[in-house]
N, C-alpha and C positions, 0 to 999 in steps of 0.2 A: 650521561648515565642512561641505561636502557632497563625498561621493565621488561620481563619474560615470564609467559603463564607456563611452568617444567611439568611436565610430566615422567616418569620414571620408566625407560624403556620396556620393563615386565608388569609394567602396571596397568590394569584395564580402563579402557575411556570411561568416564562416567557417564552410569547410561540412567535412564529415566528414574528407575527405582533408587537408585544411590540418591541422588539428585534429591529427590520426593524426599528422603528420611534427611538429609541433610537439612531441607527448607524448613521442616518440623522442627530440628536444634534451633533455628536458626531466626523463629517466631521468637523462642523464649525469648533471646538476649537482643534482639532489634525490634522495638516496638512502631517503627513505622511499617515493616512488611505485614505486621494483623491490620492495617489501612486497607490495603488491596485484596481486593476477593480473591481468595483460594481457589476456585475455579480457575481466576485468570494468572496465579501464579504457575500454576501446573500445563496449562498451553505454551508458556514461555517455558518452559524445560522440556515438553513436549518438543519444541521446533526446536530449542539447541540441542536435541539427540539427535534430527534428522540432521542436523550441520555436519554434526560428529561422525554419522554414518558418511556423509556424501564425503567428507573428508577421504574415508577410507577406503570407501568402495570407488566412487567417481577420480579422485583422485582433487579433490579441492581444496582451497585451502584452510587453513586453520582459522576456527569461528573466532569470529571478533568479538572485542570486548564490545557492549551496547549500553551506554550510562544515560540516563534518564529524558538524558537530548537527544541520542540517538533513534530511540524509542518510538516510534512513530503511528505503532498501532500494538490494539489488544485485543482478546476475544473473550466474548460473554460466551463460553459452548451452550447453554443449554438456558430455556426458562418452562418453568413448570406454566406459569398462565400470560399469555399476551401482555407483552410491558407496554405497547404502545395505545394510549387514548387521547383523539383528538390530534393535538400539535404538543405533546406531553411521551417521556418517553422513561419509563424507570428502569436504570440501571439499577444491579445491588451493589449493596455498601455505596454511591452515588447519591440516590436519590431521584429525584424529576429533574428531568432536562429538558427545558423546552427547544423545539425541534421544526423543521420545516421539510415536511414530505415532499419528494418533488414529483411523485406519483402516488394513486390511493395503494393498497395493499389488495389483490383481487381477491372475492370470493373463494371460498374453500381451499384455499393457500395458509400452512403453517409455518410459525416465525420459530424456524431452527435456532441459528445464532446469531451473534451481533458483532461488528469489526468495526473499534471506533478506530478513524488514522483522524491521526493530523497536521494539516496541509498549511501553506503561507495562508491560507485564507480563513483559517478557525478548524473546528473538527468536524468531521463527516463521520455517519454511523453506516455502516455498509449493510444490509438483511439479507441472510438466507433462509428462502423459503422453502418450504416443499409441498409437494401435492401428488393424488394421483392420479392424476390426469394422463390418458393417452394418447400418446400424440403421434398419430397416423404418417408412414412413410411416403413421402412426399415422390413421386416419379420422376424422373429425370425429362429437363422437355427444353426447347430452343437449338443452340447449338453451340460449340465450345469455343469459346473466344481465347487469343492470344494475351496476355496481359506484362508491359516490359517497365519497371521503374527507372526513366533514367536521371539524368544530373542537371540537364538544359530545361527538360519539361518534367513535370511531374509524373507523370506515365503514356507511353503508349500501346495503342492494343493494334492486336494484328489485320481490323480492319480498317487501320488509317487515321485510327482518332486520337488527335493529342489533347491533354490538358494542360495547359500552364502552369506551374507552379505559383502556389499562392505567393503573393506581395505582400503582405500582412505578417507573414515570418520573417523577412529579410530587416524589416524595421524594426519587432521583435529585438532579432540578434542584435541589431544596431546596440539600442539600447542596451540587452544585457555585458554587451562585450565594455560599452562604457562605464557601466556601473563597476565593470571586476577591474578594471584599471583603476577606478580611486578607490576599490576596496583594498588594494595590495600597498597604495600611501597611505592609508589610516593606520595608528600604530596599533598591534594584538591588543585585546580587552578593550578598547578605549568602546567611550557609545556611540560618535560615529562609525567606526566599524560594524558593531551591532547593526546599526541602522539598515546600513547600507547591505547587510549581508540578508536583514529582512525582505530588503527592495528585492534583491536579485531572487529570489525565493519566489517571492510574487508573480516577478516575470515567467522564470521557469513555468511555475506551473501555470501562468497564462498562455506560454508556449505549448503547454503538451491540451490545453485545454482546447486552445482552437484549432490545431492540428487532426485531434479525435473529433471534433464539431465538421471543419471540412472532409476527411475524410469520413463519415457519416452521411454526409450529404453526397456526396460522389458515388458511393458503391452501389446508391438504390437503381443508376442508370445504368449499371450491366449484371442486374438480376433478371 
C-alpha cells in the first residue's frame, strides 16, 4: 500500500496564508501544537512555501513529509531583549537552557535570531547577530594561485605544492562502513538497530567535523 499527499490539478498550492489560517483551526482541536511557539510554527510554513515555489519554479521535487524525527532545527525569528546571560539561554515557551558559548558575543553586536539543530551529539543553538559596523574594502594584493582538487592528493596548486590527503578520514570511513553492515543484520525497530544507527550518526558527524577542522587549518596558507 502507498500513501500519496493529491493535490487536485486546478487547485492552488498552499501558500503561506492558507497554511497560517489552517494552523489557527488546527490549535483548537490538537492541544500539543499551543506547546510550540507560534513564531516558530510559522518559519516552518514559511520554509515549506519556499519548497513549493522551488518545486515549481526550479523544477524540484515534491517537499517531503518531515515528522518530528526528521526535524532537525527551528527558528526563534525575533527576541524583544537579549535571552542570553552568562552560560544561561532563554527560549520562549522553553524556558533556560543551560548552554556553553564557544566564543563571547562582541560588543555592539545584536542577537537577531536563534537556530536550534540537532546533531548526534546533543543540540547546538546557532546566533545571528547584527551590527553596523563598516567594513572597509579590502585591495586586492599577492598574486593568483592555481588551486586543483584531486583523488590521490588532496589538492594541488599551480606552484607545485601538493597536500596529502588526510588519514584520519580513511579510518573514519573504515569504521562507518562497518558499523552500516551490522546495521543492515539488526532486525527494523529492534534497540540494537537504534543503537547502532546512533553510532553511525556520531561518526558522520565526526567525519564532517574534522574535515571543516582541517580544511580550516589549510586555507590560512594561501591567503
Amino acid at each position: 500500500m502507498q500513501q500519496e499527499y493529491i493535490i487536485s490539478a486546478d487547485a492552488p498550492y498552499p501558500n503561506y496564508n492558507v497554511q497560517a489560517a489552517n494552523l489557527t483551526k488546527a490549535k483548537k482541536t490538537n492541544p500539543e501544537i499551543k506547546k510550540v511557539n507560534a513564531q516558530v510554527l510559522q518559519q516552518v510554513l514559511k520554509t515549506l512555501e519556499r519548497a513549493f515555489n522551488s518545486m515549481k519554479e526550479k523544477g524540484y521535487g515534491f517537499p517531503r513529509l518531515k515528522n518530528k524525527y526528521r526535524m532537525r532545527s527551528f527558528v526563534f525569528p525575533q527576541f524583544k531583549t537579549n535571552p542570553i546571560s552568562n552560560d544561561w539561554i532563554k527560549l520562549p515557551q522553553i524556558g533556560l537552557v543551560r548552554m556553553r558559548l564557544s566564543r563571547p558575543i562582541p560588543e555592539g553586536f545584536q542577537l537577531k535570531q536563534v537556530r536550534v539543530v540537532r546533531r548526534a551529539s546533543g543540540y547546538f543553538a546557532m546566533l545571528s547577530l547584527q551590527s553596523n559596523v563598516n567594513i572597509p574594502d579590502t585591495p586586492a594584493s599577492g598574486y593568483p594561485l592555481g588551486i586543483d582538487v584531486g583523488l590521490d592528493k588532496f589538492l594541488a596548486t599551480s606552484d607545485g605544492e601538493l597536500i596529502e590527503r588526510p588519514k584520519f578520514l580513511a579510518q573514519l570511513h573504515g569504521e562507518l562502513k562497518l558499523l552500516q553492515r551490522r546495521f543492515k543484520s539488526k532486525k527494523p525497530g529492534s534497540v540494537n538497530r537504534h543503537k547502532l544507527n546512533q553510532k553511525s550518526s556520531r561518526i558522520h558527524q565526526k567525519i564532517s567535523d574534522t574535515r571543516k577542522d582541517f580544511h580550516a587549518l589549510t586555507s590560512p596558507s594561501f591567503v
